[in-house]
N, C-alpha and C positions, 0 to 999 in steps of 0.2 A: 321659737318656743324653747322654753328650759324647761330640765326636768321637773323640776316642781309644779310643772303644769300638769303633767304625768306621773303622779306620785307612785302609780301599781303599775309599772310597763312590765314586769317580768309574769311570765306566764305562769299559773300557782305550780305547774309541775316543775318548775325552775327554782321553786324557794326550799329551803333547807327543812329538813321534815326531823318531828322530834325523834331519838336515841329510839331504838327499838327495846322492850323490856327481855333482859336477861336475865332472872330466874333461876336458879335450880328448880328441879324436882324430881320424880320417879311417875313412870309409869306404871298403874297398878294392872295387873291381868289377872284372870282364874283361872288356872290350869289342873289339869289330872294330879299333880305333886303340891297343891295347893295354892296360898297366893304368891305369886312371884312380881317381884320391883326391881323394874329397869332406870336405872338411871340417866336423868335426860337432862338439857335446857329450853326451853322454852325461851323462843326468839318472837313471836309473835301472835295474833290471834283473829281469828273468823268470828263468824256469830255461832256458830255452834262447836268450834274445835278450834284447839292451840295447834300454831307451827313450832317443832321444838327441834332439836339438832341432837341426834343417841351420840351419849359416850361410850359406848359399845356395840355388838353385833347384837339381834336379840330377834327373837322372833317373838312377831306381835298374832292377834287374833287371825283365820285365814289363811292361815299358809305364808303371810308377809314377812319377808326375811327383812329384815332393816340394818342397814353396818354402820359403825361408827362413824361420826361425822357427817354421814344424811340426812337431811332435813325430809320431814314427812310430816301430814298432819293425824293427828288423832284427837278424837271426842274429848271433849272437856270433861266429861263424868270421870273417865279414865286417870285423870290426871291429881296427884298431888303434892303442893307444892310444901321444897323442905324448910324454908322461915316461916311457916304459919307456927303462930300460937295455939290457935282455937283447935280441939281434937277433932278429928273427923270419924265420921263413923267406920273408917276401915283401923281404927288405932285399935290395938286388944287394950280391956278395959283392966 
């Protein structure tokens, strides 16, 4: 038997998987001192929340201390990215 008889012998966790999306954005919070935006990437995504990687220390909602270069997930409401076009409702108008 030759391969062509077997055209898919590699097992699908075997096959090369597309580029993960990289991103900029900011993460938006509400805090006591107002809104504050942390600066982040977004390396990938759940059904309800992006994995992004802080370019800084920052403390998120919770008490969660987050330092630069950690990957953590947070809620996709949370999240804006910086090459959109379209304004979002947290732009001042």
């Amino acid at each position: 038997m030759s391969k062509m008889d077997y055209p898919d012998t590699e097992p699908s966790w075997a096959k090369p998987q597309p580029p993960l999306m990289m991103r900029e954005a900011v993460i938006v919070t509400d805090s006591y001192a107002g809104i504050v935006r942390h600066p982040c990437v977004v390396i990938g995504e759940t059904p309800k929340k992006y994995r992004v990687r802080m370019k800084q220390r920052t403390r998120l909602p919770r008490c969660r201390w987050v330092y630069a270069g950690e990957i953590t997930l947070v809620p996709k409401s949370a999240v804006d990215f910086l090459d959109q076009t379209q304004p979002t409702n947290r732009d001042p108008p």
